[in-house]
C-alpha positions in Angstrom: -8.1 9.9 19.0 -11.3 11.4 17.9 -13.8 12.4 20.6 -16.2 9.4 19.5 -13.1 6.7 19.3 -13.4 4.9 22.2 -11.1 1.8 21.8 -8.8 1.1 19.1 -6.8 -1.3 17.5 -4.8 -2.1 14.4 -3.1 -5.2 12.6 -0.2 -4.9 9.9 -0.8 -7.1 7.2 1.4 -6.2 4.3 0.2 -3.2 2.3 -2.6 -3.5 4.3 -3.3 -2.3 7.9 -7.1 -3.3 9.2 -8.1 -0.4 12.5 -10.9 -1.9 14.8 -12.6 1.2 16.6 -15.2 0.9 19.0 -17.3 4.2 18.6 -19.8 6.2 20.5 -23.2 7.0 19.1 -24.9 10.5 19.7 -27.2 8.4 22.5 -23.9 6.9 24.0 -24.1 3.6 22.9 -21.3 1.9 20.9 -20.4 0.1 17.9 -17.8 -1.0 16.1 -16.2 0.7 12.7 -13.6 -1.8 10.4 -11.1 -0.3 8.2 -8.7 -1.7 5.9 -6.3 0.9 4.5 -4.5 -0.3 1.7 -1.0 1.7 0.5 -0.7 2.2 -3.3 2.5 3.7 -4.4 2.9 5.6 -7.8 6.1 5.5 -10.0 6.9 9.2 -9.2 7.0 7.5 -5.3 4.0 9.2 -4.1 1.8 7.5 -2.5 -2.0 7.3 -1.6 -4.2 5.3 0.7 -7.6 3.6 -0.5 -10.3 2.8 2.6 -12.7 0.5 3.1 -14.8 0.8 6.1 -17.8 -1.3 7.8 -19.9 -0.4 10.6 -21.0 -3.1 13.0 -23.8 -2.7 15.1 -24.2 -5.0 18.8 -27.7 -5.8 17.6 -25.2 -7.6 14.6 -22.6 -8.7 16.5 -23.7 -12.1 17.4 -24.8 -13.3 13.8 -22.2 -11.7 12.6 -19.3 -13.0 14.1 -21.3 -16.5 13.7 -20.8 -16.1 10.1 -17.3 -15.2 10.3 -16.3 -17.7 11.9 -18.1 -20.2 9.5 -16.6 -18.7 6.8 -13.0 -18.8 8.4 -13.3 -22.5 9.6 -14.3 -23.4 5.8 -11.8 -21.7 4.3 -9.1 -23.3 6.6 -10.6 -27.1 6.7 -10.8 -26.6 2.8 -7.5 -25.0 1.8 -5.2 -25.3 5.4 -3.5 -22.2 6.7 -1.2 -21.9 4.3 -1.1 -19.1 2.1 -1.4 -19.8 -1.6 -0.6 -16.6 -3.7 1.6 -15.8 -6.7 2.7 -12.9 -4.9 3.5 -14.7 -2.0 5.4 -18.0 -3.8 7.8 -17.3 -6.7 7.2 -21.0 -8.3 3.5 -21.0 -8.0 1.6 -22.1 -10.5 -2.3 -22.3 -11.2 -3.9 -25.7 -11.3 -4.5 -25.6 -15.1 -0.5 -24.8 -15.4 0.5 -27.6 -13.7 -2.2 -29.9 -15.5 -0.5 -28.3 -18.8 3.4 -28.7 -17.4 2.2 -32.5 -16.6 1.1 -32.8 -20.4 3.9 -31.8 -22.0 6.5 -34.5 -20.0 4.3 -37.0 -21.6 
């Protein structure tokens, strides 16, 4: 662990892995870093990793994690918990496909 890393955690999702690390400032006060690390492999079967980090401050934390969960609960009370991805389900098909498939029985 780095010398500023005070806490850490990460979560395997897919391709993906998010790290949570709370962080010491200079001062010795922390805050919290967000990574997503997302594995891209080439043809040749090399691979590379692109990152996406996010710095939260406590002074953020509240608001923020007011709006996350906002965002969360509206995403699940609109679409349910169920993932919906083409990757994810072979016989998925966009709405406008279906509206078309539905069309041509007629």
């Amino acid at each position: 662990m780095e010398r500023d890393e005070i806490y850490s955690k990460a979560l395997r999702a897919g391709r993906r892995t998010y790290f949570f690390d709370v962080r010491s400032t200079k001062a010795g006060d922390y805050y919290l870093t967000v990574t997503e690390s997302k594995k891209f492999t080439e043809e040749d079967g090399t691979f590379h990793f692109k990152k996406h980090k996010i710095y939260l401050y406590k002074e953020d934390f509240s608001e923020f994690k007011n709006i996350l969960d906002e965002m969360t609960d509206y995403i699940i009370s609109e679409k349910g918990e169920e993932v919906i991805s083409e990757k994810h389900q072979k016989d998925f098909k966009k709405d406008d496909e279906n509206v078309e498939d539905e069309n041509n029985e007629n």
